[in-house]
Steps between C-alpha positions, in 0.01 A plus 500: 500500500312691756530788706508306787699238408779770468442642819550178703781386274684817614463387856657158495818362509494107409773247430533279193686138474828469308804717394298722233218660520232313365231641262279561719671754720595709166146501415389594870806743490356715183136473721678669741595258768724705740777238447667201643638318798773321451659139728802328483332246290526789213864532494730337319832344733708576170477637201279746348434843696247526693437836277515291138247264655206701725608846500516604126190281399328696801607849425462416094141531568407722844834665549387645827416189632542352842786234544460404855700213770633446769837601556578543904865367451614211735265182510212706279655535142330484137811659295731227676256219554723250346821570719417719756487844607823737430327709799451446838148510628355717791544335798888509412502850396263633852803289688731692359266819569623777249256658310759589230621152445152426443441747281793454248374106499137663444680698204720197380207318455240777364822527231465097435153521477499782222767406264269185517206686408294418842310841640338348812669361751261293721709635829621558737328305776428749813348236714658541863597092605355495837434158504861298457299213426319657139502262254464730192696846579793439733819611325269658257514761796739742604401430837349500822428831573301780329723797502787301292274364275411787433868694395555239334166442285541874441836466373432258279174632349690828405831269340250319277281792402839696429570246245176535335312189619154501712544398856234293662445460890346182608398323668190770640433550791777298571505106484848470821234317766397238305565089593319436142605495162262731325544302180328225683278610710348806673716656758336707810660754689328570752603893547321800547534888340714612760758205480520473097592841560744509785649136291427436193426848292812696568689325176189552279439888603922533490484330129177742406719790616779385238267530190423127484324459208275214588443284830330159498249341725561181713244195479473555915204480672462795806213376708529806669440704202336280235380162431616520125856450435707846446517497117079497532463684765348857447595595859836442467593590142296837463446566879840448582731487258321768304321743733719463849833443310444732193611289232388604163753260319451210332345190713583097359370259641703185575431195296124391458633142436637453895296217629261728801363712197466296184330182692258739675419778236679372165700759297146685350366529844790580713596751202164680517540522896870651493408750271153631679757489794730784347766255351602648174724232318370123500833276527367118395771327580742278298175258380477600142263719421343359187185403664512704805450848307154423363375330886628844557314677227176321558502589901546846425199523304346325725572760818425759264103399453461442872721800632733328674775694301485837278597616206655782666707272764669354201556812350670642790737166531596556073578833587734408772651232294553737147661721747728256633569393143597834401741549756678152468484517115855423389646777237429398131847378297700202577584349872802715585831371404667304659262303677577130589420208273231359715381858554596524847876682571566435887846598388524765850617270755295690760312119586825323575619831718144514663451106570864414658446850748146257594706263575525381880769212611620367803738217586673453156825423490770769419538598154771282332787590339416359161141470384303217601536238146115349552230426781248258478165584584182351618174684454148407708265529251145695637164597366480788221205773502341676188636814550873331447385202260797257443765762446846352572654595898781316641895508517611289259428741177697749694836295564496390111480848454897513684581160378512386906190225448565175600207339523131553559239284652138552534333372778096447477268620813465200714797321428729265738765723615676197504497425164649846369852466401762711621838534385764369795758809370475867339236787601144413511209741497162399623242719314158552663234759520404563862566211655440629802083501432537168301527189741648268234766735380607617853532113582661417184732756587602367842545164347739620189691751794512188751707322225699848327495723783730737244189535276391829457101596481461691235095635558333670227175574665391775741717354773563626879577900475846363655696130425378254779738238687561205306806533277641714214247660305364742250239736519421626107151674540363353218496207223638720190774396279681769644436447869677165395778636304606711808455176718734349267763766522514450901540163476758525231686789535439526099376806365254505192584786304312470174141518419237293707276468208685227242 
């Protein structure tokens, strides 16, 4: 094992296939890989802890490693991939617009993440959602506008870091004007210095300000600025970032495997480039790694002969990254006491509180004097993103949850409105995710309202900031499990009053 080999090991953060950590991460662990990323595909629905499986294997051989994933709450969730997030997301929490709220979520969920054994938190997203229309951020967002995105990134930065766990901005220099999906293809945004920083860098120097620990780059292109996408680009990672922003933290890339950078550079060349550019930390993606760390290797040895990277560049990035590792390293003993079977508490009921105040109604009928006994509910099935993957949204979990489900029908994109069943009697909920920007769902709507006018629209999406005409509806900011459970309460005048997480 080489010198070197060490030194770009403790720069990268891969993923691995399976529930376990295979051999081959153990071994790259004791060469002193940096750590690992973790996807829903890792975790376990039931049984074992997430800790007995990934965390203790981990930590048995690099205790200070780096556990990394995503957890934004709402639609983005790793810990609650398999049922859905016990947190509301952004967008609900910048509707509700208090800082503190977000902050004891931020806290609820740095707590989660710890007792788990995760120290980097791959959020929160500070992109500012100028465009309605983004495919890939939306309620990812807290908003519109930069100066609330910016109390409430701050807030939450400082109620994760509170609990321990690294904070990570993202999406930089901010990914809110994009029509593309950057896991697809290359977004532009066609913006210059003075707009990114009137727009888009307010969140990102607000975060900074809070002690954020690391910030990752965006696979955007700014003409204006650079050909190269952000996570390559020298101008904006060191120039700006670095020299006009004055971070010294710890820069990650986002993941080499997104379709605009591994198709045109592959994971050794597009590895080589982020790091020359001032990234610090290599994320690969969820690909495992197996044979992506020596295409790694082999590049770096490669830039290293012709000078297009230095020894000292990566020795700047590993100390960065050891830092970072000393500062999320968990204390030695056993997890504290206490801590949930699946390693993740969510026992402080500050979601449910948070996602029904997101909550926005109009036209429902008035609460009834006994609770609702079930509604029926029809959901218009849309297209998923990576970021979310196939983690469960919807309002049927949430009405088993009160024992008020009827029944639940799925209805595929495209489909005959006039083949979807509908009960004659008894509440119905339509389901949709902004049907508004979705011609087939807003016209399966009208059809499903011209027959059960009573229906109420339940839309999990990024909506209208206020309910449009059209019938009773529900506004729930967001796709989490409980966005729906507080959905669910409204339309049932039940109350869930036990755990979320079962």
């Amino acid at each position: 094992m080489s010198t070197a080999t060490n030194l770009v090991n403790a720069c990268l953060l891969p993923a691995y296939d399976g529930r376990v950590p295979p051999d081959w991460i153990l071994r790259a662990l004791d060469q002193g890989l940096a750590g690992v990323g973790l996807f829903g595909t890792n975790l376990r629905s039931t049984g074992r802890s997430l800790r007995e499986d990934i965390v203790d294997p981990i930590r048995a051989v690099r205790p200070d490693a780096l556990i990394a994933l995503d957890e934004e709450g709402g639609d983005v969730t790793r810990l609650d991939y398999h049922r859905g997030s016990v947190y509301p997301g952004n967008h609900a929490l910048g509707t509700v617009d208090d800082p503190e709220l977000t902050r004891q979520v931020a806290l609820a969920i740095g707590s989660d993440l710890r007792e788990a054994g995760i120290n980097l938190c791959l959020g929160p997203c500070a992109d500012v959602n100028s465009r309605a229309t983004n495919p890939i951020i939306g309620v990812r967002s807290f908003g519109s506008r930069p100066g609330p995105v910016a109390r409430h990134t701050r807030a939450f930065v400082q109620g994760l870091q509170e609990r321990g766990v690294a904070a990570t901005l993202k999406h930089f220099p901010g990914h809110g004007d994009t029509g593309t999906d950057s896991h697809s293809a290359l977004p532009d945004i066609h913006r210059g210095l003075d707009a990114l920083r009137a727009l888009d860098l307010p969140p990102f120097t607000g975060g900074i300000a809070a002690g954020a620990k690391a910030v990752m780059t965006g696979h955007i292109r700014l003409p204006h600025l650079c050909d190269l996408p952000a996570t390559l680009s020298r101008r904006i990672v060191t120039g700006l970032l670095r020299e006009e922003l004055g971070y010294d933290g710890v820069v990650i890339s986002d993941a080499l495997e997104m379709a605009p950078v591994r198709d045109h550079w592959g994971f050794g060349g597009a590895a080589v480039l982020a790091w020359a550019a001032g990234v610090d930390l290599v994320l690969l993606g969820a690909t495992d790694g197996e044979q992506i760390l020596p295409e790694v290797h082999r590049a770096v040895e490669d830039a290293l002969r012709t000078g297009d990277l230095t020894v000292e560049r990566l020795e700047e990035a590993a100390a960065r990254v050891t830092a970072l590792r000393a500062w999320a390293a968990p204390p030695a003993g056993p997890h504290p006491a206490g801590a949930a079977a699946d390693g993740a508490a969510g026992g402080s009921g500050i979601g449910l509180v948070a996602a029904r105040r997101a909550l926005v109604a109009t036209g429902l009928p008035a609460a009834p004097e006994e609770p609702v006994r079930a509604v029926h509910t029809v959901r218009l099935l849309t297209g998923g993103n990576m970021a979310v993957g196939t983690a469960p949204w919807g309002l049927a979990p949430a009405l088993k949850l009160l024992d008020a489900l009827a029944s639940a029908t799925d209805v595929e994109p495209g489909a005959d409105p006039r083949e979807i069943a509908l009960p004659d009697t008894g509440p119905v909920a339509v389901v949709v995710r902004d049907a508004a920007l979705d011609p087939w769902q807003d016209t399966t709507l009208r059809a499903l309202r011209a027959r059960r006018p009573d229906l109420v629209t339940v839309d999990m999406g990024l909506g209208p900031r206020t309910p449009q005409p059209g019938g009773p509806q529900i506004l729930t900011r967001g796709a989490g499990l409980v966005n729906a459970v507080a959905a669910a309460e409204l339309l049932t005048g039940r109350t869930r009053t036990g755990p979320l997480r079962t």
